[in-house]
N, C-alpha and C positions, 0 to 999 in steps of 0.2 A: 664237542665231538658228536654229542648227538644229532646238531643241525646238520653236519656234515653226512652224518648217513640218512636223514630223508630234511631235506631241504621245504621239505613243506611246512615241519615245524614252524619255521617265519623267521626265526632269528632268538637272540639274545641279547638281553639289560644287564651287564655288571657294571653297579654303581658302589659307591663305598671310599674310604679312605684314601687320600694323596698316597705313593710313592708304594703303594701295594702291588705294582708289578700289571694291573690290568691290560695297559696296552701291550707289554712285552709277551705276554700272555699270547694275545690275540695274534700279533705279527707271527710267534713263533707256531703256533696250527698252522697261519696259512704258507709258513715255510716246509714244516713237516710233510704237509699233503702233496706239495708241487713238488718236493725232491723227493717223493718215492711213490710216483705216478698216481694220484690223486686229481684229477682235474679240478679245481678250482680254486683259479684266483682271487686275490686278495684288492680289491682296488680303497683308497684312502682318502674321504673326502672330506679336506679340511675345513676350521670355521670359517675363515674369511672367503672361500673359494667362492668364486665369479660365478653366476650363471652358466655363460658359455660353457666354461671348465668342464661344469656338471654335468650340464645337458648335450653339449658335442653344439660344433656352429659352422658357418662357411670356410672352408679350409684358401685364407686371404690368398695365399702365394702360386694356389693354381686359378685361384678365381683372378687374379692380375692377368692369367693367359688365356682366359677366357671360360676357363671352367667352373661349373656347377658342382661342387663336389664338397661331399660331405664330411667335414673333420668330426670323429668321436668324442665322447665328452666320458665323463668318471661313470655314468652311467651304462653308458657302452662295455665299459671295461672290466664291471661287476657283471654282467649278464655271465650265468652258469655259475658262480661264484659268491663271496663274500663283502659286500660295504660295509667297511669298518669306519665308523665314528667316532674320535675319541670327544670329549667333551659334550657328548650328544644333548645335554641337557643345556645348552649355551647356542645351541643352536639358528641361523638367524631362520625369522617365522616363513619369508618366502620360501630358502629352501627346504622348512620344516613341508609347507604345501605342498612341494616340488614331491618331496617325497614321497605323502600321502596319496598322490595322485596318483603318479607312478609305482609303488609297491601295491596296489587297487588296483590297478590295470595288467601290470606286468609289461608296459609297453612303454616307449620314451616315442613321443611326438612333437619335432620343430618344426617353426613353422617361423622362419626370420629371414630376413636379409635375401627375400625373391625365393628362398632355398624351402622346399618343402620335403623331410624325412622320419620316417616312422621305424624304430626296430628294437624288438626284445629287449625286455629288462629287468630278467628274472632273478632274484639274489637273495642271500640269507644278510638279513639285516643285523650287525652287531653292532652294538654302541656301548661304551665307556663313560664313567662321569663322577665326578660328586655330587650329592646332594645337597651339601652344604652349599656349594657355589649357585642354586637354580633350581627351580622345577622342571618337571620334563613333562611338557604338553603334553594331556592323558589323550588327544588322538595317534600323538605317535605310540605313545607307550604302547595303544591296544597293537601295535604292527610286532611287538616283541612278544614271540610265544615264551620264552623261558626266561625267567632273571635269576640274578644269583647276586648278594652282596657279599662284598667282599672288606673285611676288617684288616686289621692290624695287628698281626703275629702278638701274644703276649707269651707264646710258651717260650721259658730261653734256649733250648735245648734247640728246637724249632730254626729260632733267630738267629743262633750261631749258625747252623746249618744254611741257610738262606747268604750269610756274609759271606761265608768261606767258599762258596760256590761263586758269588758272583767275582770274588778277587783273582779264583781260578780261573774263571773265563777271560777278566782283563789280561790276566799273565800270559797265555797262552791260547786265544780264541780255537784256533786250530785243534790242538790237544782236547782241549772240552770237548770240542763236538765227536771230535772222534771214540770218546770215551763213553758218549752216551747215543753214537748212532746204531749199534745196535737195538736196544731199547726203543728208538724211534724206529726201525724199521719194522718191529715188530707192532708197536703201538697201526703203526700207518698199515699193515699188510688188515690187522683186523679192522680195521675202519673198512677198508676195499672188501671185506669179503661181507661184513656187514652191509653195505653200500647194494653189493649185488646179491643178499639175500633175502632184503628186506621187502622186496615184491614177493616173495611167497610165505611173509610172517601172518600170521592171522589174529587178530584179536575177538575171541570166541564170544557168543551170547554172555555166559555169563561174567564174563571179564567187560565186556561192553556194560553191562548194568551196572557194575561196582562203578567205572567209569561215569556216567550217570548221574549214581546214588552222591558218589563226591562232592560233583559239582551242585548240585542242589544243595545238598549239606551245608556246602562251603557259602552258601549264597551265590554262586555263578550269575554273573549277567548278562545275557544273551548265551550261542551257543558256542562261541568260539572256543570257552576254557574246554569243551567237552571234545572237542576236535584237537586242539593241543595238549588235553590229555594222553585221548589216545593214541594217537601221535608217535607221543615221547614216550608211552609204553610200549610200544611196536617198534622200535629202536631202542631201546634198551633189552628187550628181546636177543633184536637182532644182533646185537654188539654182543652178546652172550653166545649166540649160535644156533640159536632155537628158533622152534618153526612159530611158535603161538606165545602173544603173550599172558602174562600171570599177573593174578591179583596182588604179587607183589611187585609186578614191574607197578603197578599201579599206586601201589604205596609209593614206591623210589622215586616217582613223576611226579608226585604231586606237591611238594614244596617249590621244585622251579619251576612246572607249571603255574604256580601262583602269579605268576607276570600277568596273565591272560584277563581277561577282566572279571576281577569278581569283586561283591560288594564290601569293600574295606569300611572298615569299623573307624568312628574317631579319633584323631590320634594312632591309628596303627600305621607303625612303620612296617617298609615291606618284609624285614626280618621277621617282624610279628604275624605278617598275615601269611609270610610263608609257613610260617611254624605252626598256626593255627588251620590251614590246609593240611598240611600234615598231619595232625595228630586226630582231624575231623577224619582223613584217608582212613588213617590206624583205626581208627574209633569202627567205621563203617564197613570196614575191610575183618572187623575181628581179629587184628595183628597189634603186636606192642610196637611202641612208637621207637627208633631209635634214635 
């Protein structure tokens, strides 16, 4: 949600356990935001997916009549919007490049088949994955300002809940939604108003220091954790209502900020190094960790 209200953040890494629900997760934001006027879409680019697909190519059937004309590619179709990967750790390395080039640039440039086209291609990058299945080449990773992992329900109480819901939904898909569209309307109306409040949130000098003091703490490497800190403070703000953020939006950002590159420790997995940004935030912030 928070990439959704300032899209600068850069995107989101949930990696974590088979059948945990990540991609249905993800499809169902980019449902919520398009059915209650949200702009942006959701576009889906699969592993095996073709170059062309991606990048957009000669559209054959008008070039038969003689036309130069540009068919869009998945890239096209994320600009303003959302690239959802699932498996993004399995990714093949071309269009790992592909990507890098283009989420660095913000721009998608073809240059095939006589056909020469250049156009926007601005998106919040979201990828899905396990880790067990693969690593996830640390130049894409640095492109995800937030991660989050995602485990396997132990609570029961929890897990009954999670079953009984989904058998609801097979029974009757209609019924469910409608039983919990108010709830999304509501969800989605604060996102918009976030969305357009968030150009007058301010994050003050000494909320900018704490900001700062974190990222050195934490080891930061380079400055980008310090910019997707503040970032996802200033939208977390904003999704609350407020004009300025707080040292404690700064606490609340700094575990899925941990995406962003900072110097992981041996052996730490990113549960650990998010947990250990956090409790560095709490440590430096003078708050208790929760």
């Amino acid at each position: 949600m928070l990439c959704a209200v300032d899209p600068e953040i850069s995107g989101v890494l949930a990696l974590g356990d088979r059948g945990t629900a990540k991609t249905t997760t993800i499809r169902a934001l980019g449902h919520l935001l398009s059915a209650h006027g949200v702009e942006m879409p959701v576009a889906e680019l699969p592993l095996g997916a073709a170059e062309d697909r991606v990048v957009g190519s000669l559209d054959v059937d008008r070039a038969l009549r003689g036309e130069m004309v540009f068919a869009p590619g998945i890239l096209a179709e994320a600009h303003g919007g959302i690239l959802y990967i699932d498996e993004v750790n399995l990714l093949d390395d071309f269009l790992v490049d592909l990507l890098l080039d283009v989420s660095a640039s913000g721009v998608n440039r073809v240059e095939r088949d006589g056909l020469s086209h250049v156009h926007p291609a601005r998106f919040v990058l979201v990828g899905s994955g396990n880790p067990e299945e693969g690593e996830l080449r640390p130049q894409l990773q640095d492109r995800f300002g937030l991660a989050t992992e995602v485990r396997t329900i132990r609570d029961l109480r929890l897990r009954r809940e999670i079953v009984q819901r989904r058998l609801e939904h097979d029974a009757d898909p209609a019924r469910f939604a409608a039983l919990h569209q108010d709830r999304e309307a509501r969800l989605a109306e604060r996102i918009l108003r976030a969305r357009e409040r968030l150009r007058h949130v301010e994050v003050p000098e000494r909320v900018l220091d704490r900001v700062v003091d974190v990222c050195v703490e934490s080891g930061a490497v380079g400055h980008r954790a310090d910019l997707v800190l503040a970032r996802t403070a200033r939208a977390l703000a904003a999704m609350a209502g407020r004009d300025a953020a707080t040292e404690t939006d700064v606490a609340q950002a700094a575990a899925p900020a941990a995406a962003a590159p900072y110097a992981a420790r041996p052996g730490e997995s990113a549960t650990v190094q998010a947990a250990r940004v956090k409790l560095t935030a709490a440590r430096v912030l003078g708050l208790r960790a929760a």
